[in-house]
C-alpha beads as a LAMMPS data file, in Angstrom:
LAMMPS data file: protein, C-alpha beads

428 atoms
427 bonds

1 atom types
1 bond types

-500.0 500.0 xlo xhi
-500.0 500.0 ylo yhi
-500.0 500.0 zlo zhi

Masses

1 110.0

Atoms # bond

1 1 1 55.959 -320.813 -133.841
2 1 1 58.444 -319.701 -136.606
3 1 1 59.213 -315.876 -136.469
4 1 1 59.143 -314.352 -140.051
5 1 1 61.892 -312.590 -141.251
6 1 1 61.622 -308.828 -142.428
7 1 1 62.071 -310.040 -146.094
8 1 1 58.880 -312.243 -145.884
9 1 1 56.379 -309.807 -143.937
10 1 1 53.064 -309.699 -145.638
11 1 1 52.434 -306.705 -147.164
12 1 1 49.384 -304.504 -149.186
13 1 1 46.251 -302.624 -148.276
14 1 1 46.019 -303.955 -144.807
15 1 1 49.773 -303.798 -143.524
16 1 1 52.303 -301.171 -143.616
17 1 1 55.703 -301.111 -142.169
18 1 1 55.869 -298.138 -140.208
19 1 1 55.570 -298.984 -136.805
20 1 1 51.290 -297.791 -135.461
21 1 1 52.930 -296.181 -132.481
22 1 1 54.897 -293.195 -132.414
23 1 1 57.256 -293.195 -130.501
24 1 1 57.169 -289.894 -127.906
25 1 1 59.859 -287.565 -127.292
26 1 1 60.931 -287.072 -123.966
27 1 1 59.407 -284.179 -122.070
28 1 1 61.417 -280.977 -121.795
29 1 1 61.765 -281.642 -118.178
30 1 1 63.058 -284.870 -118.502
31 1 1 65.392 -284.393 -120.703
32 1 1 66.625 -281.961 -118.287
33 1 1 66.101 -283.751 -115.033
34 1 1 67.125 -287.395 -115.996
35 1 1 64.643 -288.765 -113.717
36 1 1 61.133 -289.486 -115.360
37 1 1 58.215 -287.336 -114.636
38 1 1 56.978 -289.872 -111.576
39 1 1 59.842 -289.866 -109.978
40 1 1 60.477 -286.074 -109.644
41 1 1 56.898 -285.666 -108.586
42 1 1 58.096 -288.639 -105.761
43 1 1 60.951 -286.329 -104.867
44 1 1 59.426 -283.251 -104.738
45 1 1 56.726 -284.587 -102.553
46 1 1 59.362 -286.383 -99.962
47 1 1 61.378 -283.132 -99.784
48 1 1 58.108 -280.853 -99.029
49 1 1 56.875 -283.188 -96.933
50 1 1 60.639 -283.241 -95.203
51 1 1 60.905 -279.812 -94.851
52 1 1 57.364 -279.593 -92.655
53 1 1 58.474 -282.360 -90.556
54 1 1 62.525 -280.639 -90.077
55 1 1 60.589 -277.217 -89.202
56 1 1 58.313 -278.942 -86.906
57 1 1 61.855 -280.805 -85.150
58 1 1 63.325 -277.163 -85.376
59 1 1 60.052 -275.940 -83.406
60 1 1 60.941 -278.381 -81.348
61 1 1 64.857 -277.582 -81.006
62 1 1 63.978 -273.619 -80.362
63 1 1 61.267 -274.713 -77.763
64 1 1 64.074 -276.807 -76.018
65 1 1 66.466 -273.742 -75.439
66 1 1 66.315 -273.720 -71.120
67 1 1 67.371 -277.636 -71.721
68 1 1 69.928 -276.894 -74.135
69 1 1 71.538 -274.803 -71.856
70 1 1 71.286 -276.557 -69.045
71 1 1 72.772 -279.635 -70.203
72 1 1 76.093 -278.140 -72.173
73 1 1 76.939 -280.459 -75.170
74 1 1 72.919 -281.709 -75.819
75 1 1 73.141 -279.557 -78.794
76 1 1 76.254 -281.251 -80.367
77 1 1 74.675 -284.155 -79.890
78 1 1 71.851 -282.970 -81.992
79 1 1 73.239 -283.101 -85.446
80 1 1 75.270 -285.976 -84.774
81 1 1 72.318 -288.535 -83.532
82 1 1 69.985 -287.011 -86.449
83 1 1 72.950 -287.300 -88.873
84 1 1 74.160 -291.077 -87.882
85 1 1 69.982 -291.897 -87.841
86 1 1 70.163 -290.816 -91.705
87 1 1 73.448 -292.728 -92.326
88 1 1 72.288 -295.698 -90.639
89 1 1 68.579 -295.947 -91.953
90 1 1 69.526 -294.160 -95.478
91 1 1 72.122 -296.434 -96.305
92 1 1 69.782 -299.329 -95.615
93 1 1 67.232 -298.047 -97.875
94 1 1 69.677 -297.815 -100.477
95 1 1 70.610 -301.489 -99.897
96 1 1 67.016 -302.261 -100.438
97 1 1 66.431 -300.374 -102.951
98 1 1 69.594 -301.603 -105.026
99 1 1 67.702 -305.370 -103.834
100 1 1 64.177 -304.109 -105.485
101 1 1 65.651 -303.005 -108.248
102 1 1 67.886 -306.365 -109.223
103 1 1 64.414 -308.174 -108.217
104 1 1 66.093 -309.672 -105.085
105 1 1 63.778 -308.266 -102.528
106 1 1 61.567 -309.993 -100.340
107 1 1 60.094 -309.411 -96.790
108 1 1 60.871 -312.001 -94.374
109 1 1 60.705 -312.227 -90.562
110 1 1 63.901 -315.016 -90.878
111 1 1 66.878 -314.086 -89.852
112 1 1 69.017 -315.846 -92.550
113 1 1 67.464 -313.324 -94.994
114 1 1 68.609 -310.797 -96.566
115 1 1 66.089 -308.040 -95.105
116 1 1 66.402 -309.577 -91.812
117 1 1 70.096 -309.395 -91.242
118 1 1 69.881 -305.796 -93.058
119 1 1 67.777 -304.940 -89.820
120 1 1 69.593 -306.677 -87.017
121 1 1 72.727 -305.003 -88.475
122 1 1 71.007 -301.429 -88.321
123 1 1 70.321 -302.201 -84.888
124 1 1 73.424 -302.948 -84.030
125 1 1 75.055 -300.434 -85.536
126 1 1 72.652 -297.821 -83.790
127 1 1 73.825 -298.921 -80.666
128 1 1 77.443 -299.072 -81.187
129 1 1 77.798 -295.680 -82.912
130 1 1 75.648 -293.900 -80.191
131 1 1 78.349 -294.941 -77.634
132 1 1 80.956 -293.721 -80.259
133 1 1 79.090 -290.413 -80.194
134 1 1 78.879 -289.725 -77.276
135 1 1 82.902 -290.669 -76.647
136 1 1 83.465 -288.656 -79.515
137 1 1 81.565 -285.726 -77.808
138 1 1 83.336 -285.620 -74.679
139 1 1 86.878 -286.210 -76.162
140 1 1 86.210 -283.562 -79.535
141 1 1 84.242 -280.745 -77.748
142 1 1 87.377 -279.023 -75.745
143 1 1 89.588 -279.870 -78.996
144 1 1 87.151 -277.154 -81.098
145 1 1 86.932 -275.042 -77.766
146 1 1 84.265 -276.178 -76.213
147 1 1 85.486 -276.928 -73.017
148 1 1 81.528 -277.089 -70.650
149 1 1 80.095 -280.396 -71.173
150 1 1 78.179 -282.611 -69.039
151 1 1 79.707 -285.593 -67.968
152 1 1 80.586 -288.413 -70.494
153 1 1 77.938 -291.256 -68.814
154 1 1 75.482 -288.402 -69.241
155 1 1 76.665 -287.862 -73.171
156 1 1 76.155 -291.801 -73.051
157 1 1 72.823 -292.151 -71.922
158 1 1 71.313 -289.496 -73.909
159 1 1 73.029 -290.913 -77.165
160 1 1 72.136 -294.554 -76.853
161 1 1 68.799 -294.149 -75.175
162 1 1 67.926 -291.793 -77.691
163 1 1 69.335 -294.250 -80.529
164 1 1 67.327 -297.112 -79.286
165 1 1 63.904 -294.998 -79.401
166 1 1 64.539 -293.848 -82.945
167 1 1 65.471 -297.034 -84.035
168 1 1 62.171 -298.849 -82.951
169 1 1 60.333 -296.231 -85.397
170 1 1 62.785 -295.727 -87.987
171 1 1 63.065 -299.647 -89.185
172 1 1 59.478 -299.773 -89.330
173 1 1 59.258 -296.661 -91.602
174 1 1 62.008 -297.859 -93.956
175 1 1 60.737 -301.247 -94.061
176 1 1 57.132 -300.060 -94.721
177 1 1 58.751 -297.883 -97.720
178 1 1 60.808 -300.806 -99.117
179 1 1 57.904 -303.256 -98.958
180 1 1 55.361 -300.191 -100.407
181 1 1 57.994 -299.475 -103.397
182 1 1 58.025 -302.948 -104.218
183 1 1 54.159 -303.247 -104.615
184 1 1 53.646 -300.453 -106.285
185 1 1 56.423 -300.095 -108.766
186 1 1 58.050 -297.037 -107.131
187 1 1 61.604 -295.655 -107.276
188 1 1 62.983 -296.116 -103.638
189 1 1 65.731 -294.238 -104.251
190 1 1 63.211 -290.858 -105.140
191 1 1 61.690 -291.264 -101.496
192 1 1 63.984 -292.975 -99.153
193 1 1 66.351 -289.873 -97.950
194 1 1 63.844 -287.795 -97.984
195 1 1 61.440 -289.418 -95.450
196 1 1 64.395 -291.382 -93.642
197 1 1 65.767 -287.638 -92.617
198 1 1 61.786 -286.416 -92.367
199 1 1 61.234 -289.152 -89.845
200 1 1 64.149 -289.219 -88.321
201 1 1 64.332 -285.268 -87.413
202 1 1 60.427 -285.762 -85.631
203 1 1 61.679 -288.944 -84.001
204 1 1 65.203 -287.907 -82.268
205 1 1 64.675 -284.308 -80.895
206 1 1 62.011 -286.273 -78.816
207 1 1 64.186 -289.457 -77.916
208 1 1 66.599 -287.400 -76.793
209 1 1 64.552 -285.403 -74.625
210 1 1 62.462 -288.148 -72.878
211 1 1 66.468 -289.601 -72.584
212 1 1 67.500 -286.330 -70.947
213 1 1 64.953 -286.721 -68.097
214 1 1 66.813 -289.887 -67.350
215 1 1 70.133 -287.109 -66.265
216 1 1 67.941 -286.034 -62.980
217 1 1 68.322 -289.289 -61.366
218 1 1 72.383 -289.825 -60.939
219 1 1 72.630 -293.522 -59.834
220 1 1 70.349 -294.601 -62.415
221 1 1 72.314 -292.720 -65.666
222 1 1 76.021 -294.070 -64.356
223 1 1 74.565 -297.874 -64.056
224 1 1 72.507 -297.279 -67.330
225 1 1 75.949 -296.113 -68.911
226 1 1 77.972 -298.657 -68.003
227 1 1 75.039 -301.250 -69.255
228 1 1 74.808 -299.878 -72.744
229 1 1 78.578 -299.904 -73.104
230 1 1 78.694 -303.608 -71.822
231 1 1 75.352 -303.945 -74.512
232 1 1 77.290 -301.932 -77.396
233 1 1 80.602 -304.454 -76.811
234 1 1 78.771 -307.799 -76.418
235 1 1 76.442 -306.679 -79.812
236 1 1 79.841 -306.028 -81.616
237 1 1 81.346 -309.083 -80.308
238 1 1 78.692 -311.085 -81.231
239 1 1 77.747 -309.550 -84.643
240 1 1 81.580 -309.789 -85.843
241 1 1 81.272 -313.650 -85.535
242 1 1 77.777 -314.146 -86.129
243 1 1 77.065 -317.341 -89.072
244 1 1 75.368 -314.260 -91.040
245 1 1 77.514 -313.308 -93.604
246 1 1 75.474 -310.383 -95.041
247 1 1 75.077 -309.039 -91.353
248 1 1 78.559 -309.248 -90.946
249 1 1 79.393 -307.491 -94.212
250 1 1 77.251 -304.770 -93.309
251 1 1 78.973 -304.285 -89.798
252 1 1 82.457 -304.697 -91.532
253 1 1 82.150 -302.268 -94.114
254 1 1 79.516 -299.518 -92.309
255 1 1 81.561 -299.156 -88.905
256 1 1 84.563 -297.548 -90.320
257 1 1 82.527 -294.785 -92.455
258 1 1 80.336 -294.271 -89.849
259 1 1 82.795 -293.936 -87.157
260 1 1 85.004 -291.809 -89.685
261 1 1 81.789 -289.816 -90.317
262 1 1 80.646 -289.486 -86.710
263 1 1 83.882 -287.334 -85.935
264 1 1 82.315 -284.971 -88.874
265 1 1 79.033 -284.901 -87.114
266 1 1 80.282 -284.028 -83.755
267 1 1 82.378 -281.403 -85.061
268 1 1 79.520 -279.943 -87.074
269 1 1 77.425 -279.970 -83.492
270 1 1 79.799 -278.078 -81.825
271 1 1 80.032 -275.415 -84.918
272 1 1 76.742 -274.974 -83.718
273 1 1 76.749 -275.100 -79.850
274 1 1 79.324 -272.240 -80.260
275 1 1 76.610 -270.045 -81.731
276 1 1 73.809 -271.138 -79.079
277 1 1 73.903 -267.810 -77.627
278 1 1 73.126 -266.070 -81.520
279 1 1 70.341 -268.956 -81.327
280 1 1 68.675 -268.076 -78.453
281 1 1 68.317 -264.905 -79.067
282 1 1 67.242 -265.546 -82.392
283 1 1 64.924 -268.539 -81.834
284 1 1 63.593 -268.765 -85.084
285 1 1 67.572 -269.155 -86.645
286 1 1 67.325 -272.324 -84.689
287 1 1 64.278 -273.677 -86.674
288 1 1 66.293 -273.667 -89.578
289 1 1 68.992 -276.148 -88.561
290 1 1 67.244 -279.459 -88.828
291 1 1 65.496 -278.023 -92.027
292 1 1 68.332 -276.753 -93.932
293 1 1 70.223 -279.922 -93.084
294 1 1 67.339 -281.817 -93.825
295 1 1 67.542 -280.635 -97.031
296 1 1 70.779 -280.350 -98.606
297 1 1 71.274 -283.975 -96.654
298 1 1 67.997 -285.592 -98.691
299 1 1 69.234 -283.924 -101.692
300 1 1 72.664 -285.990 -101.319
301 1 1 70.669 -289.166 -100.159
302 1 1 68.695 -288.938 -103.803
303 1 1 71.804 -288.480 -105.515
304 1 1 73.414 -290.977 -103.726
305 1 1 70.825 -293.558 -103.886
306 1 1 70.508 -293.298 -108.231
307 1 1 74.081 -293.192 -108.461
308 1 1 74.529 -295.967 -106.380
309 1 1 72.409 -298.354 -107.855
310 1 1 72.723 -297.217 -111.510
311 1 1 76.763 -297.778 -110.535
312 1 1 75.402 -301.588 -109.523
313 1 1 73.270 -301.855 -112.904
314 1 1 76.388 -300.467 -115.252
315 1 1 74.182 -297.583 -116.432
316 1 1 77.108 -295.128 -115.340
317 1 1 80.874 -295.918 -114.861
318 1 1 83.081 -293.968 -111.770
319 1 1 84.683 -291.466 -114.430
320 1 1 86.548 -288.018 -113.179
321 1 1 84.100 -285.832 -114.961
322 1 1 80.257 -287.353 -115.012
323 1 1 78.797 -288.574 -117.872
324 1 1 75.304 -287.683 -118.991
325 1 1 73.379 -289.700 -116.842
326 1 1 75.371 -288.840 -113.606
327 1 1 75.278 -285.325 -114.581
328 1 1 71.013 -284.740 -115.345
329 1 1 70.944 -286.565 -111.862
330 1 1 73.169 -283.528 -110.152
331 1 1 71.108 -280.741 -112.165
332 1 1 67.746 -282.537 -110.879
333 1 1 69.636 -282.071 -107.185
334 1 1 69.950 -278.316 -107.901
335 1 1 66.869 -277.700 -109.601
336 1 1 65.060 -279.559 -106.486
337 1 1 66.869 -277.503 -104.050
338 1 1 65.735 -274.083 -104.525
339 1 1 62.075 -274.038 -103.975
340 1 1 62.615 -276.097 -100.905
341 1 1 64.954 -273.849 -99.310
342 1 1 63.217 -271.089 -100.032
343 1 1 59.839 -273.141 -98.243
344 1 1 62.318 -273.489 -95.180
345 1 1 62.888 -269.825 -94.598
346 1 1 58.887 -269.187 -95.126
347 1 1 58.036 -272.187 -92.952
348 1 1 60.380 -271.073 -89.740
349 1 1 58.844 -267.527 -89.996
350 1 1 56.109 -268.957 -89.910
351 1 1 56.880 -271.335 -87.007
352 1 1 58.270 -268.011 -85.267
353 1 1 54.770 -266.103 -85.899
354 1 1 52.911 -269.005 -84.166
355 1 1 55.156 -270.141 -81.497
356 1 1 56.274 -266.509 -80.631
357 1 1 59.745 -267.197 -81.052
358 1 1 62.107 -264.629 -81.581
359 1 1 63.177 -263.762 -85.569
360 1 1 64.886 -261.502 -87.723
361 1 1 62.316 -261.114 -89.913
362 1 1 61.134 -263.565 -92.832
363 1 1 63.255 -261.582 -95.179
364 1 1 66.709 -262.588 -93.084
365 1 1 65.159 -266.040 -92.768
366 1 1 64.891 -267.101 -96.394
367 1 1 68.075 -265.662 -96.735
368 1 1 69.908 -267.535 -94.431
369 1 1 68.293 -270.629 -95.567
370 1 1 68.677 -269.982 -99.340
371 1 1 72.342 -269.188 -99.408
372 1 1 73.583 -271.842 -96.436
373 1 1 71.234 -274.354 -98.119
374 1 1 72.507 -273.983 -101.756
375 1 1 76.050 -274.026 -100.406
376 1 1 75.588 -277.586 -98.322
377 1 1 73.644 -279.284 -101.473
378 1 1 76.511 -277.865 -104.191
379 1 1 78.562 -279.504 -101.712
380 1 1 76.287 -282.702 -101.610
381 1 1 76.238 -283.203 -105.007
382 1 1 79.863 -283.562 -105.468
383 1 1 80.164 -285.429 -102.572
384 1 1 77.549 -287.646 -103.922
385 1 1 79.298 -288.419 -107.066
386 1 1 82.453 -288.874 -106.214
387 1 1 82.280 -290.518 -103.442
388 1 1 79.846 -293.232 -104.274
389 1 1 82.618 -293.184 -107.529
390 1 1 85.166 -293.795 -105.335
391 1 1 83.153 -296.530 -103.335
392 1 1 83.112 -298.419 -106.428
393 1 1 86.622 -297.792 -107.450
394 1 1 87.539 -299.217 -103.945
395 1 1 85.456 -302.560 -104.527
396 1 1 83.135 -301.782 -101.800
397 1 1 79.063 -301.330 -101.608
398 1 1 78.514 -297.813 -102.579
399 1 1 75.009 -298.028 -101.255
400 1 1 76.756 -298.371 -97.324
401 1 1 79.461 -295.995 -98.221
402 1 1 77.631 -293.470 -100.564
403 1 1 74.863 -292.068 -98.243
404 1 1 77.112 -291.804 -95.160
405 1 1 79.945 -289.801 -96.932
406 1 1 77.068 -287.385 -98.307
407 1 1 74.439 -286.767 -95.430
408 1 1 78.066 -286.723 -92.461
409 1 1 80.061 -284.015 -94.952
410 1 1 77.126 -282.178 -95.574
411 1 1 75.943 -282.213 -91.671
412 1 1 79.145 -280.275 -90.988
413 1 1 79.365 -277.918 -94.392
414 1 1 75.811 -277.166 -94.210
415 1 1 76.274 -276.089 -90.194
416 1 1 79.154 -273.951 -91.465
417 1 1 77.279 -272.584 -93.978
418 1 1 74.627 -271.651 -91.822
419 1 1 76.925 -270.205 -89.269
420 1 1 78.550 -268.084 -92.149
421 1 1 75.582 -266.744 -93.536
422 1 1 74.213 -265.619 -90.203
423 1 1 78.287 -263.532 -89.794
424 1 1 77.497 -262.234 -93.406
425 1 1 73.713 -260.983 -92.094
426 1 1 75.003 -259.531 -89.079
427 1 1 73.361 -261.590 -86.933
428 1 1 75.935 -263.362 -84.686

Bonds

1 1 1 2
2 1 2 3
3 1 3 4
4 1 4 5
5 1 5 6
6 1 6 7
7 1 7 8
8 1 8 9
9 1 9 10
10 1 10 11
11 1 11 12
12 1 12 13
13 1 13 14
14 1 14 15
15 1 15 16
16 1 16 17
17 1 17 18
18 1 18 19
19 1 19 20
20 1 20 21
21 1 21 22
22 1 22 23
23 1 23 24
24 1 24 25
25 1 25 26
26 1 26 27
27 1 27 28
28 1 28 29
29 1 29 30
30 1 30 31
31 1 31 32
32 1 32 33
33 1 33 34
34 1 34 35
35 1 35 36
36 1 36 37
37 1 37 38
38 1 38 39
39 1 39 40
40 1 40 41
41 1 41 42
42 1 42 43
43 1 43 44
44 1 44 45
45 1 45 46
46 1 46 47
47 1 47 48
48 1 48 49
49 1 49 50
50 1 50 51
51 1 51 52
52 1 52 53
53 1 53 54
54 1 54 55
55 1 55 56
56 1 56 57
57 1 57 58
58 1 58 59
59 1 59 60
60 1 60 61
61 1 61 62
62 1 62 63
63 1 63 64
64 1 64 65
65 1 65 66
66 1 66 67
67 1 67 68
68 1 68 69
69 1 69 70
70 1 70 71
71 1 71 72
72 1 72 73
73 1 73 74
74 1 74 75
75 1 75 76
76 1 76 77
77 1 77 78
78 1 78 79
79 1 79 80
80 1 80 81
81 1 81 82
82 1 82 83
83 1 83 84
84 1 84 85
85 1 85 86
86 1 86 87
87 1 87 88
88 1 88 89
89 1 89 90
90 1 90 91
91 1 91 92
92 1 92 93
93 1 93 94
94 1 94 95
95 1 95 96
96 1 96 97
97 1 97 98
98 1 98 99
99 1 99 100
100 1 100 101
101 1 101 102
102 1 102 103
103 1 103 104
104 1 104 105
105 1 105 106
106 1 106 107
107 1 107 108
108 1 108 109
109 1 109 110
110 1 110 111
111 1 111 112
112 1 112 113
113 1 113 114
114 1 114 115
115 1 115 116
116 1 116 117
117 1 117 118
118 1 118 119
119 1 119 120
120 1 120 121
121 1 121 122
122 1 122 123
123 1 123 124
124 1 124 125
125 1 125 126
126 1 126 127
127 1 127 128
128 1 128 129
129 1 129 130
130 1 130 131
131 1 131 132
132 1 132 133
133 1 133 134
134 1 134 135
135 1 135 136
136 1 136 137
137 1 137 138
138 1 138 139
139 1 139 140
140 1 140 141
141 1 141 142
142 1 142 143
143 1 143 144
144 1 144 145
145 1 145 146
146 1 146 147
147 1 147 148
148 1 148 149
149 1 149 150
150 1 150 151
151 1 151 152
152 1 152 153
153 1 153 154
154 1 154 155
155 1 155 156
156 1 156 157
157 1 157 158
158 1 158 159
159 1 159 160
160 1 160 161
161 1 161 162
162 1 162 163
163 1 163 164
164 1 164 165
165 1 165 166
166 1 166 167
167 1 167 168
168 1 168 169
169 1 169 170
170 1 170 171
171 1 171 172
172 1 172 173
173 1 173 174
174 1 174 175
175 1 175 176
176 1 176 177
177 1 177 178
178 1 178 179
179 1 179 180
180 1 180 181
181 1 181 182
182 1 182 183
183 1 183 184
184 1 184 185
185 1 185 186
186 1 186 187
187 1 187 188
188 1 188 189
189 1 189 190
190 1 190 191
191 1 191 192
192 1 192 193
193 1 193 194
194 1 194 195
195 1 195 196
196 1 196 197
197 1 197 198
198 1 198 199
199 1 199 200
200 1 200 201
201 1 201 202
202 1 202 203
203 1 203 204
204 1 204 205
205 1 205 206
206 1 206 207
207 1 207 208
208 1 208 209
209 1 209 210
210 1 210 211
211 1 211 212
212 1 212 213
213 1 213 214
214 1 214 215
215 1 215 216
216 1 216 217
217 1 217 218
218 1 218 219
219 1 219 220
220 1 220 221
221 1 221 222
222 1 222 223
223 1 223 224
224 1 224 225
225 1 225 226
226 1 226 227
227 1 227 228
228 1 228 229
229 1 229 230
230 1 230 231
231 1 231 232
232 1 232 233
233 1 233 234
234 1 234 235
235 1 235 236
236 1 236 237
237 1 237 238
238 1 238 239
239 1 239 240
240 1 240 241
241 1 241 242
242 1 242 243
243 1 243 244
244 1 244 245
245 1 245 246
246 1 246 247
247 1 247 248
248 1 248 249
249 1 249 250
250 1 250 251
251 1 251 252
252 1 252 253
253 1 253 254
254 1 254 255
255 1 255 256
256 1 256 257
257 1 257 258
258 1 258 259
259 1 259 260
260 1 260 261
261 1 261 262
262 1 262 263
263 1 263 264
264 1 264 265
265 1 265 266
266 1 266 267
267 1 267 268
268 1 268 269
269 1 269 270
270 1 270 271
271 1 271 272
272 1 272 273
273 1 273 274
274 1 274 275
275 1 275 276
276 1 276 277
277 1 277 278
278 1 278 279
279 1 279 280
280 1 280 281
281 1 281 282
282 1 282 283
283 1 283 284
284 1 284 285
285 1 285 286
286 1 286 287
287 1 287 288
288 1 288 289
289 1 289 290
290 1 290 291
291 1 291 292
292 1 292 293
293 1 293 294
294 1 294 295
295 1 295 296
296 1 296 297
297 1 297 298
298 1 298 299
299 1 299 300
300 1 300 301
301 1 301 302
302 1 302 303
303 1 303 304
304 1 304 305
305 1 305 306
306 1 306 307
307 1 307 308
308 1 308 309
309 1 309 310
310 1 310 311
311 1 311 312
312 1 312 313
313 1 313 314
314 1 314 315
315 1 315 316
316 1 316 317
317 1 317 318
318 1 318 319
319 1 319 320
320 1 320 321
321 1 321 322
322 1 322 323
323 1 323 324
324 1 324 325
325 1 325 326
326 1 326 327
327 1 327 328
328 1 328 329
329 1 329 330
330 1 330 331
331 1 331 332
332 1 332 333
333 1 333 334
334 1 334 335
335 1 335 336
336 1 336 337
337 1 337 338
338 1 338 339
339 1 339 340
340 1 340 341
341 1 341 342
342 1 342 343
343 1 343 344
344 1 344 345
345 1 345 346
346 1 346 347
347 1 347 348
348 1 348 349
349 1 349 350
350 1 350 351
351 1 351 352
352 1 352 353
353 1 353 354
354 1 354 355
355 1 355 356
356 1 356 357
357 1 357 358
358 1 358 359
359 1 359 360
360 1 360 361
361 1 361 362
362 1 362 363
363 1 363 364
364 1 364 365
365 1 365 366
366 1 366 367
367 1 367 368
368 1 368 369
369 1 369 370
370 1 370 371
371 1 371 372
372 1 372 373
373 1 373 374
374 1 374 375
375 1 375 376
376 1 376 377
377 1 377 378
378 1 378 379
379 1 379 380
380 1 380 381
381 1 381 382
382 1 382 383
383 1 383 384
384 1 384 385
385 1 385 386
386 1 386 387
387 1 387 388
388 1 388 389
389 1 389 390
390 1 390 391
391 1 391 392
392 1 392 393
393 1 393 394
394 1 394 395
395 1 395 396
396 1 396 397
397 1 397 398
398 1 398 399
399 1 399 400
400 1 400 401
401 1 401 402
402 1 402 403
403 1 403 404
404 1 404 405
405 1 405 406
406 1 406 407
407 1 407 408
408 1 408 409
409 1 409 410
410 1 410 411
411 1 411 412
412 1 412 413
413 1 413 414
414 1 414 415
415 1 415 416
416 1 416 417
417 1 417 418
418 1 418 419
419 1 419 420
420 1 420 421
421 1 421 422
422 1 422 423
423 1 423 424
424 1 424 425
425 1 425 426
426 1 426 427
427 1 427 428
């Protein structure tokens, strides 16, 4: 069939040449936001159902006080395994969603696959960077003045055990999102940090409590120790000359960020074990550490994860100063930020009120979590840019550099923050 050309369209009573559908202007809000009006109600949703779940694992945390202080250095650990579970499992959203987006996608239980060898990687790399942790723990914590901490086979055991736990739940829920998103047409990249740091704040307060139970028996942590080092080297070993080239991409490119960015986590733990006595007698300060990070961390995930894959699409080019797309993507950051961090300081009163935890008052709460929160996601949205622009400048995959950077820097400014605002109140 011929197509006509515009000079020999029929025309009279019956035909006209204006188009018979008007084209709609964009809404207000998304001409403001960037994203469309589906995706920030995806967001919003993630990040209110993130900040339940990071008030529930802050619950948790202030409940845990007699175990924080009886195993010195538990509490640096804290940040850092939550922090590395977001790098880790955020980073291989992003992959996937970058995958669903190009139309590459597809779940498969091979191993030769590309899903497949995204998950075998993620395992690995939970493993190895738990016993990096909990190195990093040992050697860091008298460096920033922390000089009581358990021993380092302890440190080891409660990192990997705890790693391996979270892992088992964490793939499924990423895969179950990736495979869902697919389906039904959704934006992974709204969703994924969100419920990746929602998920994995419930998940590894837990792990690393049924972990620290291991500590009472001593024979059985220093042989478990020296067989999840041996585990970590042989996994490495094996995964650096595996026939899976993605796999072995993955592990190539990920291990240096997220050993780079595990230093930032530790030191961002111990920022926070130095205040443990403020904590304790503030319990309810406590329950706003996972949520506040939580936040300002899924903020920079979302960021990350559009930037990323509009960088792999060529909607957006790695310029000094954003262009318009980049730049409705960091307002939407901001403008999602506010109403969730004030949520957070509501929500841990309100966790303080039921669990009879210790507070300041709600007023001090929303305080501290407004101003520490706003400062960590400012920071996570130029994090976000520029360093998934830099990513892509450097010829690497911005999706396993991009949500690492973000989630690591803004672990440790958002735990300064934190610490600052509670000095400003008075508190400390």
């Amino acid at each position: 069939m011929r197509l006509l050309p515009r000079s020999e369209w029929p025309t009279g009573r019956g035909y006209r040449e204006r188009p018979r559908f008007r084209v709609r202007r964009p809404a207000r809000v998304r001409d403001l936001l960037g994203p469309d009006n589906i995706g920030i109600r995806q967001s919003l949703v993630a990040l209110g159902f993130s900040s339940l779940t990071a008030v529930v694992a802050g619950a948790l945390l202030a409940a845990m006080t007699g175990t924080l202080e009886r195993y010195p250095g538990l509490l640096v650990l804290v940040p850092a395994a939550i922090g590395m579970r977001g790098n880790i499992f955020g980073a291989l959203g992003s992959r996937l969603a970058t995958s669903i987006h190009a139309g590459t996608f597809r779940m498969s239980r091979r191993p030769e696959t590309l899903v497949m060898q995204n998950v075998i990687a993620s395992g690995v790399l939970s493993l190895v960077t738990a016993v990096a942790l909990a190195v990093l723990t040992k050697v860091l914590s008298p460096i920033f003045g922390l000089d009581s901490v358990i021993a380092v086979s302890d440190l080891l055991v409660l990192s990997a055990v705890g790693a391996l736990l979270s892992f088992l739940v964490l793939i499924a829920v990423t895969l179950g999102m990736a495979a869902r998103s697919a389906q039904r047409g959704w934006d992974l990249d709204d969703v994924n940090a969100p419920l990746v740091s929602a998920v994995g704040d419930v998940v590894t307060l837990p792990a690393l409590l049924v972990a620290s139970l291991l500590l009472e028996i001593d024979l059985l942590t220093k042989t478990l120790a020296v067989v999840l080092v041996v585990a970590a080297g042989v996994s490495l070993w094996w995964g650096r000359r595996t026939l899976l080239s993605l796999m072995r991409q993955v592990l190539i490119e990920s291990l240096p960020i997220l050993l780079a960015t595990g230093i930032l986590l530790v030191i961002a733990g111990v920022v926070i074990e130095h205040e443990l006595a403020a904590f304790a007698a503030n319990r309810a300060m406590l329950v706003l550490v996972p949520a506040c990070l939580a936040t300002a961390g899924a903020i920079g995930g979302i960021l990350s994860g559009r930037l990323s894959s509009k960088f792999h699409l060529g909607v957006i080019e790695p310029t000094a100063i954003p262009g318009r797309p980049a730049r409705r993507d960091l307002i939407a950051g901001l403008a999602f930020a506010l109403p969730v961090l004030l949520l957070n300081g509501f929500l841990a009163h309100l966790a303080s009120l039921i669990f009879g935890f210790e507070s300041p008052g709600m007023a001090s709460l929303v305080w501290i979590s407004t101003i520490g929160g706003l400062i960590a996601t400012v920071l996570a949205g130029a994090i976000g840019y520029y360093g998934t622009a830099l990513a892509v400048r450097a010829g690497v995959d911005p999706d396993t550099y991009g949500m690492p950077l973000v989630t690591s820097s803004v672990d440790l400014g958002g735990a300064a923050a934190l610490v600052l605002t509670i000095g400003w109140l008075g508190l400390s």
